[in-house]
N, C-alpha and C positions, 0 to 999 in steps of 0.2 A: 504493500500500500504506500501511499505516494503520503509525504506530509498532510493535503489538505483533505485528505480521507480521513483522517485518524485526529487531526488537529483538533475535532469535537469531543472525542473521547479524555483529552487534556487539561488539567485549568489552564488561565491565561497564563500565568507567571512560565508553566513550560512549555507552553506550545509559541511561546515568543523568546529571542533567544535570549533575552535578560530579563531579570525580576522586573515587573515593572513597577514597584513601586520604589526604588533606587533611585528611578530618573527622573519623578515628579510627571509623570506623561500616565494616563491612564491606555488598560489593556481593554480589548473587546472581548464581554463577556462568549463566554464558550456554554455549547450545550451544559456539560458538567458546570460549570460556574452556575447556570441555572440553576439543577439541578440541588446542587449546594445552598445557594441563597433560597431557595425554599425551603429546602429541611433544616436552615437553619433557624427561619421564620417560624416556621409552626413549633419548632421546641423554643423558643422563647419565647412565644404565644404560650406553648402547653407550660412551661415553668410559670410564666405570669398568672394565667389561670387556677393553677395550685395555688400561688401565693393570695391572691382574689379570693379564690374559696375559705382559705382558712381566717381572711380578713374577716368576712362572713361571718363565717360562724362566731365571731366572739363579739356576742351580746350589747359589748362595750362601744362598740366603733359606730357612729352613725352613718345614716345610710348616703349621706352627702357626700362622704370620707370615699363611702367605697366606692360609689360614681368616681368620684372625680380617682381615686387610684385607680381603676379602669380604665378612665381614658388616659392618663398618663402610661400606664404600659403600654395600652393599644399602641399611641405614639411613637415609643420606643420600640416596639417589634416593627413598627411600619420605618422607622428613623433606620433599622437596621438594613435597610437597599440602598443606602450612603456608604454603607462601612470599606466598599472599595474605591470610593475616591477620599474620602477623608475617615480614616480609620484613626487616628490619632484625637482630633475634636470630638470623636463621637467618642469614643473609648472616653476620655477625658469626661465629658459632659454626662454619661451614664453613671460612670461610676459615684461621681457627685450626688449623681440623682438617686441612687439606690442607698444613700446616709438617710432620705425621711421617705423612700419609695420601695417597696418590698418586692412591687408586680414589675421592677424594670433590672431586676437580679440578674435573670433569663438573658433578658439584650443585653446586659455590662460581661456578662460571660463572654457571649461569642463578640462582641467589639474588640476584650481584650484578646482572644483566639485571633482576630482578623488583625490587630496590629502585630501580634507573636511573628506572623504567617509572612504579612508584607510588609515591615519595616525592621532596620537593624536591632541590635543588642540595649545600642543606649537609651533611645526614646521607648522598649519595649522593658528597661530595666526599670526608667523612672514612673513610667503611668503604674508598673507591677510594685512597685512600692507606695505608689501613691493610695491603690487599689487594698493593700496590705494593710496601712493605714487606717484606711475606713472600715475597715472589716468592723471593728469594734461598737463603730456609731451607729449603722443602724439596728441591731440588737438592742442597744441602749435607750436608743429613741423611741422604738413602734418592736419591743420585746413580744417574742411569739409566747402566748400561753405553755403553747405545749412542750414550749424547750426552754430549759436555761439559759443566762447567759453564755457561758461558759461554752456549752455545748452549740449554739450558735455562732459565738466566733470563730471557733476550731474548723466549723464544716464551712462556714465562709475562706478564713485563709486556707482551706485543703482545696476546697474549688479554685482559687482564682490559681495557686500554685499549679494545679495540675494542667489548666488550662491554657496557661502561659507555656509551661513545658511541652505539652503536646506541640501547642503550635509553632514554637521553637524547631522542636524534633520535624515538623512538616516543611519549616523553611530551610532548615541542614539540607535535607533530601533533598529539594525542590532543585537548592544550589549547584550540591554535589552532579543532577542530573543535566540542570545546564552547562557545568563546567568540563563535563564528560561530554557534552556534544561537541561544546566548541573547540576541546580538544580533536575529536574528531575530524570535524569538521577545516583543522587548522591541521593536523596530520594529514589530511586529504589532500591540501591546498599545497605544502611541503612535497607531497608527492608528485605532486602535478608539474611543480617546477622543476625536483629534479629529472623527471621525465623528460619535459622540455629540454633542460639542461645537457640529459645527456642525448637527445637527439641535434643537439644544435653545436656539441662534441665531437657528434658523429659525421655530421655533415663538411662539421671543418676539415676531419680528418681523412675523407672521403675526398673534398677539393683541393687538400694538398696532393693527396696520392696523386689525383688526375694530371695535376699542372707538373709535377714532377716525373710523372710517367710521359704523357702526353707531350708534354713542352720539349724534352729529350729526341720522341721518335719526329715530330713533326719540322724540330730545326733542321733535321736530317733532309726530310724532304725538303725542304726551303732551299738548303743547299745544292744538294744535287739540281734542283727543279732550273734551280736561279743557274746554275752551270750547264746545264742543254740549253737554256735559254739566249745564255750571252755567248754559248760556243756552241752555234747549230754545225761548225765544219770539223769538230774533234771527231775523233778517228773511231773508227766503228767498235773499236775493242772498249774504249773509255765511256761511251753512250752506251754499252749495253751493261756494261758496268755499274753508271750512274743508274739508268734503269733497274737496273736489279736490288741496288739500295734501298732505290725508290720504292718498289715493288714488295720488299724486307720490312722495312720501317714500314708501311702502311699496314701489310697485315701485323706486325707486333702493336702498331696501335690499337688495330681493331679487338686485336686478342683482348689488350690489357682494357679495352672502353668495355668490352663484353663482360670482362672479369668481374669491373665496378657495377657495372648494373647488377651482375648477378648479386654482387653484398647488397644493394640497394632493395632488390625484389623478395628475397631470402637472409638477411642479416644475422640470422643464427646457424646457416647452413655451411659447415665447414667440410665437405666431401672432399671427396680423394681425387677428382677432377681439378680441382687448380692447382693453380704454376705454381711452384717455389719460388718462395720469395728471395728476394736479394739478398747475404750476405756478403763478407769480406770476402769470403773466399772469390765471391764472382765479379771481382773487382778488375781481377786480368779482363776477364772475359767483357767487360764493360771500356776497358782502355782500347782489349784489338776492334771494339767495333766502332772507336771512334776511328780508330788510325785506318781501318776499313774504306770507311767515308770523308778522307781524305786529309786526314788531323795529324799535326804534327803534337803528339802527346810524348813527355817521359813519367816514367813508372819511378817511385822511389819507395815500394812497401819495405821498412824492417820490420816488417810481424815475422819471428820465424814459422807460426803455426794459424794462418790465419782461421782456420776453420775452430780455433778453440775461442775464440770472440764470442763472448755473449751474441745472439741472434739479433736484438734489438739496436744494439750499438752497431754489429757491422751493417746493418739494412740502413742503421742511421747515416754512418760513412758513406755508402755505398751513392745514396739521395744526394749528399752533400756532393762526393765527386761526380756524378750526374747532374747537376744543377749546376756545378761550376764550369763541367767544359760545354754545356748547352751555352750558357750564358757565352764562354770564350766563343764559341761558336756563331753565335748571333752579333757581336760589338769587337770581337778582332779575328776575324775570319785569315788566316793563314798564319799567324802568329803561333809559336809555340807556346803547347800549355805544359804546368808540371805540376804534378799531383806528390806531393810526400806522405807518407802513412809511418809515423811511429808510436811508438810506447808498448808497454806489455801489462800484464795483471795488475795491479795495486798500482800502477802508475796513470791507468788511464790510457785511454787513444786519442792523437791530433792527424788531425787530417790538414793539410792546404793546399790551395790551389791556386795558382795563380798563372798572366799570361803577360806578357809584356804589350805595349803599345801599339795596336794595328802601325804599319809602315806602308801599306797601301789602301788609296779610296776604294771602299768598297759602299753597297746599299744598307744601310739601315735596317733592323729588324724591327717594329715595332715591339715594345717592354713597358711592364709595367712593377717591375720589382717586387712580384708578390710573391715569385720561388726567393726571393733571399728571404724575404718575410716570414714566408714557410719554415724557412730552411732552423732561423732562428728560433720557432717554436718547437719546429723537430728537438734542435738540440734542450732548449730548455724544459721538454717534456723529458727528455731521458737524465734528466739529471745534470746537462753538462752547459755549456755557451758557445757561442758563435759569432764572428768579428767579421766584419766585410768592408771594403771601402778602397778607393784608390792609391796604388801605390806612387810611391815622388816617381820612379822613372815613365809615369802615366799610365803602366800597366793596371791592374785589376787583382786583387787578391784576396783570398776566403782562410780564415784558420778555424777552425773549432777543438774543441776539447771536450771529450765523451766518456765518463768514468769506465773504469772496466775492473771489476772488485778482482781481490787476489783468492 
């Protein structure tokens, strides 16, 4: 059932998500609230009544006494469809009223019940002492035949005690059940964002792969493409060549664009059908296929044992020296590039890359610096940093440092 199916079966105080009598704003009464304010009515109609009757019976009282104490309860049972908007005056004003009024007992009960319920501690401390108070005077004043004094204040302060407590006990609950939803309700809301959170994680990590993968195979083509283009008379060995590059790099694009979509459509689906990912170890394999494609690269790994690298870090290297010679590849096309790879276990891995100063005009790649951007959260998520920026001989140069535990 949906909240407002069941919201009648509630009082207001919890079918709204705060007490409502905390914020001075009045609640809309609810079926149950109905239902309460009439059984509360008619028992302090039926207590007044009692009290009325035994007025009666004693001989003493004239009959003007007992009118007018009739209608003075009447008033107070009927004064009691107030006690949720001003439950503190009416509490207050009964209670006074029951020092020379016998038949309005009944309503000073439930008013004190109805401040217990919907207001705090302090003003439900001071009216319950004030109530304590009186207890004594109207015995004193309008003494029942049939009871002592004694025996009438006693069941006066056991009633107001008891009743003040109950309704206490009903506002603990009432709290504890609101406090438990908005707990809920605020656990819910916590959940929702880190959901968000980690789909919007996901998504980054998903557009660096692509730009990282992608940006790599597609400089390829741009190369080759732009060299058939400005050399339609190269010799037929070198065009089938560039072709075949071309022809290479486009489907490894297409492999690794297929790869992504598949984490995109299945994001839990880890089968036995995809590629290996990049480590160090594939790092040769990554240099001959720049030198492939027409790269002037030097190789500097001192890893004696690359394949003992953490997974994470060589894949992290690996992005890094692929970003850096796409980049050399795109803003100094013939230049040499040089990759160094040191460190061992407890020391960590550095990677750099750098290329010196293109020496001849070439076309422009368009860039937008968001693989070094990458590149620097790559490292900062694995634990490690990343430095980029131009060197004084105008070259181009990448360093990172990647932990690698011993």
């Amino acid at each position: 059932m949906t909240r407002t199916e069941y919201r009648w079966l509630l009082p207001s105080a919890m079918a709204d998500p705060e007490l409502p009598g905390d914020h001075g704003r009045r609640a809309r009464r609810t079926v149950r609230d109905w239902v309460v304010d009439i059984t509360a009515f008619l028992c302090a109609a039926g207590f007044g009544l009692l009290a009325a009757a035994a007025i009666d019976a004693d001989r003493t009282t004239p009959d003007g006494v007992v009118l007018i104490d009739s209608l003075i309860g009447a008033a107070a049972c009927c004064a009691l469809w107030t006690r949720r908007r001003w439950p503190v005056g009416l509490a207050v004003t009964l209670t006074l009223l029951t020092t020379v009024e016998p038949v309005a007992a009944g309503a000073m009960l439930v008013a004190l019940f109805s401040v217990a319920v919907h207001r705090p501690f302090k003003p439900v401390a001071a009216i319950g002492a004030l109530a304590l108070a009186v207890a004594p005077v109207q015995p004193y004043l309008r003494p029942d035949p049939n009871a002592s004094f004694a025996a009438s204040t006693i069941i006066g302060v056991l009633l107001v005690l008891l009743v003040l407590s109950w309704g206490m006990v009903v506002r603990s609950r009432r709290q504890l059940v609101v406090t438990l939803r908005e707990r809920a309700r605020r656990a819910e809301t916590e959940a929702e964002l880190r959901a968000e959170q980690a789909q919007r994680l996901a998504r980054e990590a998903i557009a660096r792969e692509m730009h990282d993968v992608l940006a790599h195979r597609l400089s390829l083509l741009s190369v080759h493409a732009g060299a058939l283009e400005f050399r339609p008379d190269a010799p037929p060995a070198e065009v089938g060549r560039a072709a075949g590059v071309i022809r290479d790099s486009a489907h490894e694009a297409l492999q690794d664009l297929r790869e992504i979509i598949g984490v995109l459509r299945s994001p839990g689906d880890n089968g036995e059908g995809n590629r290996p990912q990049p480590t160090l170890a594939t790092l040769d394999a990554l240099i001959a296929e720049s030198r492939l494609a027409g790269m002037k690269v030097t190789l500097d790994n001192r890893i004696a044992d690359p394949a003992a690298a953490p997974a994470a870090t060589g894949r992290t290297v690996y992005r890094i020296a692929q970003e850096g010679l796409t980049n050399a590849r795109k803003h100094a096309p013939g230049a040499e590039v040089t990759v160094t790879v040191t460190g061992g276990p407890g020391d960590g891995l550095t990677i750099e890359v750098r290329n010196p100063a293109p020496v001849e005009p070439f076309e422009r790649v368009p860039g937008s610096a968001q693989g070094l951007i990458g590149l620097t959260e790559r490292a900062t998520l694995a634990g490690g940093r990343l430095d980029h920026g131009p060197e004084p001989d105008g070259g181009f140069g990448i360093r990172a440092w990647l932990p690698w535990t011993s």
